[in-house]
C-alpha atoms as a printed R data frame, in Angstrom:
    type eleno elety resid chain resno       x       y       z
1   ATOM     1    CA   UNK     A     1  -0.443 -15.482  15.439
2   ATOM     2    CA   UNK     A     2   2.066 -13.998  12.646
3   ATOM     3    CA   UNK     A     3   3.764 -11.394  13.361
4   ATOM     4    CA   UNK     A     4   4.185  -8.392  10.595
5   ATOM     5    CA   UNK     A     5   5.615  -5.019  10.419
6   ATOM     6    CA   UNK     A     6   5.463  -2.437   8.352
7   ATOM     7    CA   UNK     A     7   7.683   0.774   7.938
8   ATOM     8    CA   UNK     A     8   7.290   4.195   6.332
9   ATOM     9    CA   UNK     A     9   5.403   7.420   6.551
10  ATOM    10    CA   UNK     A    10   2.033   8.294   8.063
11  ATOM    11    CA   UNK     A    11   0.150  11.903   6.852
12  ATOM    12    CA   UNK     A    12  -2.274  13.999   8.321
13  ATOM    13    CA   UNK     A    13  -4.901  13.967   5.341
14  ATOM    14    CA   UNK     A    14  -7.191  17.284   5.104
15  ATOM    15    CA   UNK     A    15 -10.009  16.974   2.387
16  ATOM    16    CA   UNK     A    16 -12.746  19.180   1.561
17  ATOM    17    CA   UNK     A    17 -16.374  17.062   2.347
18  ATOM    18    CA   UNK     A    18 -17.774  14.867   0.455
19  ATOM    19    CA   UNK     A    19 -16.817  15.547  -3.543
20  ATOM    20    CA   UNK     A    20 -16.574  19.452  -2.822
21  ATOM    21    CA   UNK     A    21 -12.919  21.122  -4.430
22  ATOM    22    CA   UNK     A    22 -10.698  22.689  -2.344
23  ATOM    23    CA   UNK     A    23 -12.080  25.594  -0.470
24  ATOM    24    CA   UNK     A    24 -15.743  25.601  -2.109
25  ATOM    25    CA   UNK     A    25 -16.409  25.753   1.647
26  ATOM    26    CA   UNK     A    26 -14.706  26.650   4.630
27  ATOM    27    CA   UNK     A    27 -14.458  22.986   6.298
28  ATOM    28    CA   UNK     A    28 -12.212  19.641   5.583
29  ATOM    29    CA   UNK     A    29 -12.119  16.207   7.253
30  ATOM    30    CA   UNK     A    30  -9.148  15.425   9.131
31  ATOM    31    CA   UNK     A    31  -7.812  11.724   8.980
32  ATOM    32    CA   UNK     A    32  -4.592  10.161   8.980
33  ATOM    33    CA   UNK     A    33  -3.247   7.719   6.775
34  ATOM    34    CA   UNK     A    34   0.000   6.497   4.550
35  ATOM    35    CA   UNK     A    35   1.107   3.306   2.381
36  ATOM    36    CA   UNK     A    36   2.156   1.287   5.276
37  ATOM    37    CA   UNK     A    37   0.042   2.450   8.064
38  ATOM    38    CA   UNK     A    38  -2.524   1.292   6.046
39  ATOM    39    CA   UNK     A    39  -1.210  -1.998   5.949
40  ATOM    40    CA   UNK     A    40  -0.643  -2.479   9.207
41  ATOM    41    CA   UNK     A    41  -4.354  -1.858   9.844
42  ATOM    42    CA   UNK     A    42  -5.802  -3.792   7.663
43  ATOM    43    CA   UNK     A    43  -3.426  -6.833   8.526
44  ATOM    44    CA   UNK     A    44  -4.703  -5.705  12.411
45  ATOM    45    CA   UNK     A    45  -8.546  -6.072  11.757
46  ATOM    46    CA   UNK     A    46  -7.833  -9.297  10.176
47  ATOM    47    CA   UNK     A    47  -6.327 -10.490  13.697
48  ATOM    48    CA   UNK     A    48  -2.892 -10.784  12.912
49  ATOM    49    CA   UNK     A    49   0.234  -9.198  15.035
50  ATOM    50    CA   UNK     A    50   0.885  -5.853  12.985
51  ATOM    51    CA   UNK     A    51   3.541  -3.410  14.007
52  ATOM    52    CA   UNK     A    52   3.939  -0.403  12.550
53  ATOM    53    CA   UNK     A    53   7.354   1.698  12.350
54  ATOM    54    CA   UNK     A    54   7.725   5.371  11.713
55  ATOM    55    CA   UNK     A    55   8.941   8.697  13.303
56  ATOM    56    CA   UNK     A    56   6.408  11.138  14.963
57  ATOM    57    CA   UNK     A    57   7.084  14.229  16.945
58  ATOM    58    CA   UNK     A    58   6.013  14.232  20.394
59  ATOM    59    CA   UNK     A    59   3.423  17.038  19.903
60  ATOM    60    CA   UNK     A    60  -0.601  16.536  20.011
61  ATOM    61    CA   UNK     A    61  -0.593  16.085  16.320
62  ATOM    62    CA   UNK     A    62   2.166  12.995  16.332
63  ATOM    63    CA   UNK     A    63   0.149  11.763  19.406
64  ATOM    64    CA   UNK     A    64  -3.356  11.902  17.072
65  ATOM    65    CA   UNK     A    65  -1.390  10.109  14.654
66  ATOM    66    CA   UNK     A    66  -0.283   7.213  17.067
67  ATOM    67    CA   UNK     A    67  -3.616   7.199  18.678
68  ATOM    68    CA   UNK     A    68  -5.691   6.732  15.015
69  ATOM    69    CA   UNK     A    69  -3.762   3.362  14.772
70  ATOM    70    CA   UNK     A    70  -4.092   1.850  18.295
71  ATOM    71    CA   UNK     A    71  -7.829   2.083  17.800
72  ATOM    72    CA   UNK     A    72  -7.539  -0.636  15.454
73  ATOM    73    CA   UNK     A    73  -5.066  -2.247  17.695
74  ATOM    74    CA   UNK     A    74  -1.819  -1.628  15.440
75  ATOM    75    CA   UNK     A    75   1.336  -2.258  17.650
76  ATOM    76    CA   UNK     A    76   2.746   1.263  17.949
77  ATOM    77    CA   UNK     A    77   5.115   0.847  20.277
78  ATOM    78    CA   UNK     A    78   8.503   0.926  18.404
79  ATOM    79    CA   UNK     A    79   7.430   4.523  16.790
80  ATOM    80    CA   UNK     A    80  10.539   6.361  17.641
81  ATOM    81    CA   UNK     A    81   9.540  10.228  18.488
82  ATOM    82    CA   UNK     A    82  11.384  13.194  17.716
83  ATOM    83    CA   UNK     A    83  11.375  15.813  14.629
84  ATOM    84    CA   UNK     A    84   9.066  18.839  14.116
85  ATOM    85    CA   UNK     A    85   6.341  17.878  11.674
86  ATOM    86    CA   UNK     A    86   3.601  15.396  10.631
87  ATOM    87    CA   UNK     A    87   3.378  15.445   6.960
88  ATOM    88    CA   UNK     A    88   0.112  16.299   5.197
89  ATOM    89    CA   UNK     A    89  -1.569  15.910   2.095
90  ATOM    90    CA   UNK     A    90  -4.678  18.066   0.614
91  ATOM    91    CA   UNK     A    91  -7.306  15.434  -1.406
92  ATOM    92    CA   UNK     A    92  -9.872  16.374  -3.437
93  ATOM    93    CA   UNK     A    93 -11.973  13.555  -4.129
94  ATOM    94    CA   UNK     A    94 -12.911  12.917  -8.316
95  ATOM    95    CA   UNK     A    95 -16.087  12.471  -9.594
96  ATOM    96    CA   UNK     A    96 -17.523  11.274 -12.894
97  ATOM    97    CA   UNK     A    97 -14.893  12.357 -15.293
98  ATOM    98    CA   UNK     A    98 -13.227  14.902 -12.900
99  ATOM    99    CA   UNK     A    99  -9.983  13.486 -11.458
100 ATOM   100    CA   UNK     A   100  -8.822  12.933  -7.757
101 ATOM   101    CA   UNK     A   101  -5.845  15.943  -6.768
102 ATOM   102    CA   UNK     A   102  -3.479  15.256  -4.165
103 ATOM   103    CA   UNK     A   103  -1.334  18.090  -2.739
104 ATOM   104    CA   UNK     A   104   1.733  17.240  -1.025
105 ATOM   105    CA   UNK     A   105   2.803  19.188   2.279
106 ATOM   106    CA   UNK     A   106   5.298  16.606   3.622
107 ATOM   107    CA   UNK     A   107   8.645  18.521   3.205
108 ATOM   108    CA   UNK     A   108  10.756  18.283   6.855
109 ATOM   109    CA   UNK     A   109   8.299  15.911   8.093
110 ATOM   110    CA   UNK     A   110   9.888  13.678  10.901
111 ATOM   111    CA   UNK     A   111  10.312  10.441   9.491
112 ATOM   112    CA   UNK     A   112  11.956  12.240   6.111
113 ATOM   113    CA   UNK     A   113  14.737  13.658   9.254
114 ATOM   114    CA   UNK     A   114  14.785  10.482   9.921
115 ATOM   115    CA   UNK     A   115  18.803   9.013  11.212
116 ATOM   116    CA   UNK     A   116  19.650   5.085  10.731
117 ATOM   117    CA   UNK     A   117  20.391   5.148  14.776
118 ATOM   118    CA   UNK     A   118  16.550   6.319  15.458
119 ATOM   119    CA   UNK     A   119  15.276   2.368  14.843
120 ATOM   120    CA   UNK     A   120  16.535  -0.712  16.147
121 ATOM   121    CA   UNK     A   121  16.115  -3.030  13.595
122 ATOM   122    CA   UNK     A   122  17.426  -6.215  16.029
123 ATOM   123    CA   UNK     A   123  14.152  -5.629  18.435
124 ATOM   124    CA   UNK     A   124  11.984  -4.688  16.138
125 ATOM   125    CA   UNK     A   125  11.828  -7.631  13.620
126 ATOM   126    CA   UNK     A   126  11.951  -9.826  17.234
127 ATOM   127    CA   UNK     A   127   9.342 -12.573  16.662
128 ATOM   128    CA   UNK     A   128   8.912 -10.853  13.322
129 ATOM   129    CA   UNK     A   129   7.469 -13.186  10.384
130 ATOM   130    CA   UNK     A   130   6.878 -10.465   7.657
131 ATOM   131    CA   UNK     A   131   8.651  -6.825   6.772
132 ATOM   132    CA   UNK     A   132   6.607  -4.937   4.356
133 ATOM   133    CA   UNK     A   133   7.570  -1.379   2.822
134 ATOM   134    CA   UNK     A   134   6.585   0.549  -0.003
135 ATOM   135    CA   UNK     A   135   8.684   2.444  -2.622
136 ATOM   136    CA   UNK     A   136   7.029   6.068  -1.189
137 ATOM   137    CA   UNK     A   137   9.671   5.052   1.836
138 ATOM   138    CA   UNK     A   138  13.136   5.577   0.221
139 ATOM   139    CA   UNK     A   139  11.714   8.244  -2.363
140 ATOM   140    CA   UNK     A   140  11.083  10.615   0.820
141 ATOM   141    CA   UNK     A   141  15.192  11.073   0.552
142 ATOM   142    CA   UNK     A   142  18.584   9.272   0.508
143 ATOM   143    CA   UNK     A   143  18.702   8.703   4.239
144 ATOM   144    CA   UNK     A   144  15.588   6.715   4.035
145 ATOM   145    CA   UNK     A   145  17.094   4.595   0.810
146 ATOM   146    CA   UNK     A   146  19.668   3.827   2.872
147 ATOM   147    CA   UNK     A   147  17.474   3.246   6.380
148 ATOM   148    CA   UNK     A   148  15.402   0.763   4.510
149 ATOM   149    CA   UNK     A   149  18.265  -1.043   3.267
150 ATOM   150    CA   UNK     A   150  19.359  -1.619   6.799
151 ATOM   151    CA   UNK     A   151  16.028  -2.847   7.641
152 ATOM   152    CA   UNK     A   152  15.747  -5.536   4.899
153 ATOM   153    CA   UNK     A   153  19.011  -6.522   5.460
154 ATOM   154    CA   UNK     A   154  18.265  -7.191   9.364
155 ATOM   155    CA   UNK     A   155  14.952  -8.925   8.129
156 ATOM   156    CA   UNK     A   156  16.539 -11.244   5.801
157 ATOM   157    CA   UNK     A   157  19.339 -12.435   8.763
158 ATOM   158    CA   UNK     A   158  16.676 -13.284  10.694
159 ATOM   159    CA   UNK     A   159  14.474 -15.366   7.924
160 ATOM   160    CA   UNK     A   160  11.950 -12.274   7.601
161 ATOM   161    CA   UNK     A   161   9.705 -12.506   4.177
162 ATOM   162    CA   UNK     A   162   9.855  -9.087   2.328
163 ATOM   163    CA   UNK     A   163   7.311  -7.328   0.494
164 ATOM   164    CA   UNK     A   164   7.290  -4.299  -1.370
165 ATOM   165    CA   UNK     A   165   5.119  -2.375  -3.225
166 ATOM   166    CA   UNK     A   166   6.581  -0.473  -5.842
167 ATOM   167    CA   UNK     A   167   4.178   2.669  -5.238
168 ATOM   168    CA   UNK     A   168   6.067   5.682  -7.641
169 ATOM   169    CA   UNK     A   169   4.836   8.847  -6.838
170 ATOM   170    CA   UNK     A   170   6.269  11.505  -9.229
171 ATOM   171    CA   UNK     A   171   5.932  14.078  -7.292
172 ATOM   172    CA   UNK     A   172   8.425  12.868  -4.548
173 ATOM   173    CA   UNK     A   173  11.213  12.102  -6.820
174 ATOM   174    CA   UNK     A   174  12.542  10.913 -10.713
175 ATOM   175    CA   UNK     A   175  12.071   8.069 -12.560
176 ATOM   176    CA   UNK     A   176  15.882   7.952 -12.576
177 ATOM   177    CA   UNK     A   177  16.069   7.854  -8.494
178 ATOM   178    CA   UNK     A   178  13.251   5.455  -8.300
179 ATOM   179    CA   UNK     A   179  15.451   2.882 -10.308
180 ATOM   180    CA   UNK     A   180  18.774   3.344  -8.769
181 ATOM   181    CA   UNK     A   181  17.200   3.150  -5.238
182 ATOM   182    CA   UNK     A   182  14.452   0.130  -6.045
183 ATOM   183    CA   UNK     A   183  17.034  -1.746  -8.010
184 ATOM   184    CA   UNK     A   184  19.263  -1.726  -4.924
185 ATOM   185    CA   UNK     A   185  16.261  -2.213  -2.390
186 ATOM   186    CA   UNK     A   186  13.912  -5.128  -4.873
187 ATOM   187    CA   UNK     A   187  17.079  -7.567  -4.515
188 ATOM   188    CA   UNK     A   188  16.192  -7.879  -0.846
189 ATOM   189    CA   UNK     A   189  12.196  -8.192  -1.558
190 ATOM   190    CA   UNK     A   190  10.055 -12.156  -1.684
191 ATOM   191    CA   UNK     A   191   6.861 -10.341  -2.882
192 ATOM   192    CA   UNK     A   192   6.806  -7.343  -5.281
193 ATOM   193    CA   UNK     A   193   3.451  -5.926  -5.516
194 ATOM   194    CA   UNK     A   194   2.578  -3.488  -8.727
195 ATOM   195    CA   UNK     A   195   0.349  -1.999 -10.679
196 ATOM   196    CA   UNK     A   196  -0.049  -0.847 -14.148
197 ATOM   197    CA   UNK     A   197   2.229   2.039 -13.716
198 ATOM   198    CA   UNK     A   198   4.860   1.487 -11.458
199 ATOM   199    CA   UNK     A   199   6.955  -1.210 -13.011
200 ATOM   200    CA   UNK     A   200   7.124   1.217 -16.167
201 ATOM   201    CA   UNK     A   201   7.885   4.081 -14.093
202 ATOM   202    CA   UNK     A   202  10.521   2.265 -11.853
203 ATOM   203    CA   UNK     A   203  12.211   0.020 -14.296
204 ATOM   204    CA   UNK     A   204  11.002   0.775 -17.700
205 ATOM   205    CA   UNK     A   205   8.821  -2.849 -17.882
206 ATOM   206    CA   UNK     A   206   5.708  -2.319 -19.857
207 ATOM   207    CA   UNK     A   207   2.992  -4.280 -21.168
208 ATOM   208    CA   UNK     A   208   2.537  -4.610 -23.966
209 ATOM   209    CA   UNK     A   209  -0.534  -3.434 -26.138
210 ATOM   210    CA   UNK     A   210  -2.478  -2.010 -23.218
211 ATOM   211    CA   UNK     A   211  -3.994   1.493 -23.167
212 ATOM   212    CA   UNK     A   212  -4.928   2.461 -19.238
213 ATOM   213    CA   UNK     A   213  -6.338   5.567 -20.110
214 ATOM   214    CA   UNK     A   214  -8.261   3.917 -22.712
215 ATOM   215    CA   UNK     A   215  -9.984   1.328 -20.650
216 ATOM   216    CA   UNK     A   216  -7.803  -1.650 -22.422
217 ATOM   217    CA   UNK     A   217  -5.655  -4.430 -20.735
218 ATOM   218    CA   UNK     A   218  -4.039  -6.897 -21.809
219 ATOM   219    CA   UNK     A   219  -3.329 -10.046 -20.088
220 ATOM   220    CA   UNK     A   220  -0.525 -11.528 -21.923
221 ATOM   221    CA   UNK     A   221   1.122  -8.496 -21.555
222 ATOM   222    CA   UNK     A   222   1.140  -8.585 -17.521
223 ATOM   223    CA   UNK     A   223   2.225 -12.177 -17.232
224 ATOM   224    CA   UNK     A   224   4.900 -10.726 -19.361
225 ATOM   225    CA   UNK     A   225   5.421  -8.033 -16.773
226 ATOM   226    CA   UNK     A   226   5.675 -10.367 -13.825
227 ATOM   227    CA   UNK     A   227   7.753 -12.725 -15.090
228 ATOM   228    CA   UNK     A   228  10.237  -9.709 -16.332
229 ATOM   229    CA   UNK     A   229  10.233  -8.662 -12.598
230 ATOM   230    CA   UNK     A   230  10.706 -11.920 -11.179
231 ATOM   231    CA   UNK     A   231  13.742 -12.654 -13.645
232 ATOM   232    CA   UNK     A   232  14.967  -9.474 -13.307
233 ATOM   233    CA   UNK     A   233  15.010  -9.880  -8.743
234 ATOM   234    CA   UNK     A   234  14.198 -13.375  -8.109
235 ATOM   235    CA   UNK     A   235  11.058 -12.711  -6.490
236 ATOM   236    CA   UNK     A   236   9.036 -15.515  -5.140
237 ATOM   237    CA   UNK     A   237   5.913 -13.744  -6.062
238 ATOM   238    CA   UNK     A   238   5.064 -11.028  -8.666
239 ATOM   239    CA   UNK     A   239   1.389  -9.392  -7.825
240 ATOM   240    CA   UNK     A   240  -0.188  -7.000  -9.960
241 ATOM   241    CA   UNK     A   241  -3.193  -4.800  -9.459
242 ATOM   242    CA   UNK     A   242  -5.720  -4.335 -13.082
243 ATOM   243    CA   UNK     A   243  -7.776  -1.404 -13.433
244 ATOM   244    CA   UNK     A   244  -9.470  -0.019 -15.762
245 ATOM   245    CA   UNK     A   245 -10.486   3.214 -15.133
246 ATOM   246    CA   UNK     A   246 -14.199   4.368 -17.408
247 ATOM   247    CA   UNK     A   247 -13.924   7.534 -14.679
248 ATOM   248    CA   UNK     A   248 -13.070   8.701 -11.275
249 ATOM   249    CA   UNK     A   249 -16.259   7.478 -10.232
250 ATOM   250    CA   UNK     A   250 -16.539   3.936 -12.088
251 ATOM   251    CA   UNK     A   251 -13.948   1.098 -12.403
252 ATOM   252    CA   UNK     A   252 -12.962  -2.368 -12.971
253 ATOM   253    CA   UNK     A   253 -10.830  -4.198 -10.741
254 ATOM   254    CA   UNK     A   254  -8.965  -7.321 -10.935
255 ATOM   255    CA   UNK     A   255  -5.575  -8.918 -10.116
256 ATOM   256    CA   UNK     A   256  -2.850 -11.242 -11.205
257 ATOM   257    CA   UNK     A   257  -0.586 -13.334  -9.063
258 ATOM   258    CA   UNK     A   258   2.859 -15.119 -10.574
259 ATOM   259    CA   UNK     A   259   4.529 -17.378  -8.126
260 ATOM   260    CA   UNK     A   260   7.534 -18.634 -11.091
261 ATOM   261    CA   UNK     A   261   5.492 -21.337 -12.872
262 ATOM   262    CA   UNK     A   262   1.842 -20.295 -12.598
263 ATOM   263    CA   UNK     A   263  -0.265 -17.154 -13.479
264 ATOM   264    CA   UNK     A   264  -3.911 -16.743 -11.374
265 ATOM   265    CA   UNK     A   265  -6.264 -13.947 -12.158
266 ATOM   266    CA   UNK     A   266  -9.277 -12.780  -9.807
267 ATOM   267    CA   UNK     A   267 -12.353 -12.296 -11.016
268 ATOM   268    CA   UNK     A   268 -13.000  -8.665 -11.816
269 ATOM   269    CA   UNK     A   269 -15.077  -6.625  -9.748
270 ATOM   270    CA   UNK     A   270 -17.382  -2.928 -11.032
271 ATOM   271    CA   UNK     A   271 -16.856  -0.498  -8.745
272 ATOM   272    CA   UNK     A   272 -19.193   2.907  -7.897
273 ATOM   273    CA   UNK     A   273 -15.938   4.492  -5.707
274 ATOM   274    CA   UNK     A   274 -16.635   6.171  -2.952
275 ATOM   275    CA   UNK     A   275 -12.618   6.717  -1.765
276 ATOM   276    CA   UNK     A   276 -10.021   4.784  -3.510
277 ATOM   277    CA   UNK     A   277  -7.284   6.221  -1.162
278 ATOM   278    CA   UNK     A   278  -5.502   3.490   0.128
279 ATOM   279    CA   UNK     A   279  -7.017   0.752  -2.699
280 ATOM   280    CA   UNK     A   280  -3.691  -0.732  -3.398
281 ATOM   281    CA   UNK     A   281  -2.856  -0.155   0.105
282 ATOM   282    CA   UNK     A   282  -5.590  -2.359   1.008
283 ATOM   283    CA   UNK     A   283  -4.844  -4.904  -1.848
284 ATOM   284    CA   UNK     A   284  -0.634  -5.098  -0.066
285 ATOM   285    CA   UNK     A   285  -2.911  -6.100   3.364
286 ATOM   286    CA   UNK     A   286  -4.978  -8.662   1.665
287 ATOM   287    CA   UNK     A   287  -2.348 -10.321  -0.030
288 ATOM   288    CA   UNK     A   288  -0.364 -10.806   2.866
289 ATOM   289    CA   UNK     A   289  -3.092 -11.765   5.388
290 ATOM   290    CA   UNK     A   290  -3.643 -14.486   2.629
291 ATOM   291    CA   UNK     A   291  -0.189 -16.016   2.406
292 ATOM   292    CA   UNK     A   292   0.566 -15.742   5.985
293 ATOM   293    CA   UNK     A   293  -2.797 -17.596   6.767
294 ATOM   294    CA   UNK     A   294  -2.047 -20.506   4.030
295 ATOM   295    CA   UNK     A   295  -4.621 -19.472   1.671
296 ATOM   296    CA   UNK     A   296  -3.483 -20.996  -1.780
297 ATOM   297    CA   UNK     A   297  -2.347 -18.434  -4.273
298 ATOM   298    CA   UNK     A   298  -5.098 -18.449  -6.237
299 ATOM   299    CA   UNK     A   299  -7.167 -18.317  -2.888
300 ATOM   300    CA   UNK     A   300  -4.709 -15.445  -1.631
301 ATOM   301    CA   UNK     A   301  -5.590 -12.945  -5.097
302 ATOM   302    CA   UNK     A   302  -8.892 -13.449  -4.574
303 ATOM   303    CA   UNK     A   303  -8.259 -12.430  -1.164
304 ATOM   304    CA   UNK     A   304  -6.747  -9.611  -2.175
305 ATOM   305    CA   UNK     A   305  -8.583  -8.054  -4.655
306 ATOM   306    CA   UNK     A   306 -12.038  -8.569  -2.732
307 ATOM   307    CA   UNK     A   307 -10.706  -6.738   0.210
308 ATOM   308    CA   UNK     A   308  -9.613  -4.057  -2.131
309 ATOM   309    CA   UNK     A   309 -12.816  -3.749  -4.035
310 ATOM   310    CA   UNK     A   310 -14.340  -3.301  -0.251
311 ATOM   311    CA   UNK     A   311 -12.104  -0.823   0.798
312 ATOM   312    CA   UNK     A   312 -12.645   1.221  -2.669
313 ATOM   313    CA   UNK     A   313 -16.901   1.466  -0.411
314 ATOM   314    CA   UNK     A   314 -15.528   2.925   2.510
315 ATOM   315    CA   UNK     A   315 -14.356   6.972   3.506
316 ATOM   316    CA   UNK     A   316 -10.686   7.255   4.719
317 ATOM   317    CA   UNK     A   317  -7.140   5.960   4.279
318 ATOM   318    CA   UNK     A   318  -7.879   2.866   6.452
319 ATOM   319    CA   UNK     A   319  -9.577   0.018   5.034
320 ATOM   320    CA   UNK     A   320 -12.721  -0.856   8.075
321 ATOM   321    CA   UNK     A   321 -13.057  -4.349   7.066
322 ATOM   322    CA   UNK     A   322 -12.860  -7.534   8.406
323 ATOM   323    CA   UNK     A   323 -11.721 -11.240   7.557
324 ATOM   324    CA   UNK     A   324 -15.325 -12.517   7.101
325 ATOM   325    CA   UNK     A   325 -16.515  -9.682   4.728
326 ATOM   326    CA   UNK     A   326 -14.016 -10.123   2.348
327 ATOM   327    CA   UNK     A   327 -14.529 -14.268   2.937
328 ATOM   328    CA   UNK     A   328 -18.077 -13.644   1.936
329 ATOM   329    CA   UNK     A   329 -16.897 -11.027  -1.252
330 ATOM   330    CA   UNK     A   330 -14.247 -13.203  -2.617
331 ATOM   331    CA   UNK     A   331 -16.690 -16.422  -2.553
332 ATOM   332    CA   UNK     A   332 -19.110 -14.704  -4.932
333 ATOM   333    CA   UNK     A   333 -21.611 -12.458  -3.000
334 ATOM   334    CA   UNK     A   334 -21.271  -9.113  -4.023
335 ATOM   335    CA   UNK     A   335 -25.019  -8.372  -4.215
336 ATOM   336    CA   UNK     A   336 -24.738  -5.679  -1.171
337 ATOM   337    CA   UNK     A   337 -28.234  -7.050   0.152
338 ATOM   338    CA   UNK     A   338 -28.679  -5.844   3.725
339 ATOM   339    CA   UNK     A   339 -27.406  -7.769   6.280
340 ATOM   340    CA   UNK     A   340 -30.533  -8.622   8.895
């Protein structure tokens, strides 16, 4: 079984129910969720080894935290404890042509107090065959630029693959940071994983003649993009995520996969969203369930972008699918007939 771990923050998410805005009543869900933890669930309900990495405190709200990911069976035994806070985010789910909001509450959270000395990175990656972070990591402050330095470093001298998804949130830091830090961080990474955004964001790549506001992509220009990021960092792989967005509630969804020589696209998928929290999230978990299990790369993006397109159906952070539902997905049936 292949062993992968994962590193970076996980939230306490509060939303209002169903498509209601913030305080049109008096009550909000309370999940958990965050880039990696995600991963590391997903890559646990498809049966692999996943260990995730943070810093919780040792209060009843850390311990929920913990406790959300060993019910899928995540590994969360190198968690270091310590620090004051969870961090928490406020969603308010879109609908129709009414965006998604997300309200950051994160500030002094534990794993952004986070100290080099709080992980060891030699015990950790121990039987390790995969290390995958997200560029939400480092942007939560300098001490975790340099913490996940340490960590790739450590995972390449031991033979660890890499992946990274690029993941720029705005509100967390500056284009300007984002490069400096991901430009330092990317020359470690095998598998870059984008999206329409981030490699403009991060390192001013952009494809060309696409509107994403506008509902139009353009193909050429993203094997462009790819093949600009794998110059640019040597990466084995270059994945990118397609949507087009026609609203919050409605969109297409596809992806590309460049391995140096060869470009595969998915086939594209119309989605009625229900919660695309976590969609790219769940996209990072497919793609490297797929590789790890020897699915060919043109197997491993269809992979990918039908567990996506799945987790884009279901409430939450945490995509609740399994290996044979995105099997069935990804080999054509996506008629949602009831299962009997």
């Amino acid at each position: 079984m292949s062993k992968v771990v994962t590193f970076g923050e996980i939230m306490l998410r509060l939303a209002p129910n169903g498509y209601y805005r913030f305080f049109q009543n008096d009550q909000m869900q309370a999940t958990f969720g965050g880039g990696e933890a995600n991963v590391a669930v997903s890559l646990a309900n498809y049966g692999l080894d996943s260990v995730y990495v943070t810093k919780l405190p040792t209060h009843a709200i850390g311990q929920a935290a913990v406790n959300s990911l060993r019910y899928f069976g995540v590994d969360t035994s190198k968690i270091t404890r310590g620090g004051e806070r969870v961090g928490i985010y406020f969603l308010e789910k879109g609908a129709s042509q009414r965006g998604s909001v997300c309200v950051y509450d994160r500030a002094y959270s534990a794993i952004s107090q986070a100290k080099a000395e709080d992980f060891d990175w030699d015990d950790i990656f121990d039987g390790a065959d995969w290390f995958h972070f997200t560029g939400i990591t480092p942007a939560l402050g300098e001490n975790l630029v340099e913490i996940c330095k340490i960590a790739c470093q450590k995972a390449k001298e031991k033979g660890v693959k890499i992946s990274c998804d690029l993941n720029y949130r705005g509100k967390l830091w500056t284009r300007q940071q984002a490069n400096k830090a991901m430009s330092e961080l990317c020359k470690y990474v095998d598998v870059c994983i984008s999206n329409e955004e981030d490699a403009k964001d991060v390192f001013g790549i952009e494809a060309e003649n696409t509107d994403i506001y506008g509902g139009k992509l353009n193909a050429e220009g993203y094997k462009s993009v790819a093949k600009q990021l794998a110059d640019k960092f040597g990466f084995e792989k270059v994945a990118i995520t397609l949507r087009t967005s026609i609203s919050a509630s409605d969109n297409d969804w596809a992806g590309m996969l460049y391995n140096g020589e060869d470009y595969f696209f998915s086939k594209s998928y119309h989605l009625h969203i229900v919660d695309r929290v976590g969609g790219g999230d769940s996209f990072g978990g497919g793609l490297i369930y797929a590789l790890l299990s020897g699915k060919t790369d043109e197997q491993a993006i269809e992979f990918a972008v039908a567990a996506s397109a799945l987790k884009h159906s279901v409430e939450g952070d945490y995509n609740r699918v399994g290996v044979a539902e995105v099997e069935k997905l990804a080999g054509g049936d996506g008629s949602g007939r009831v299962q009997r």
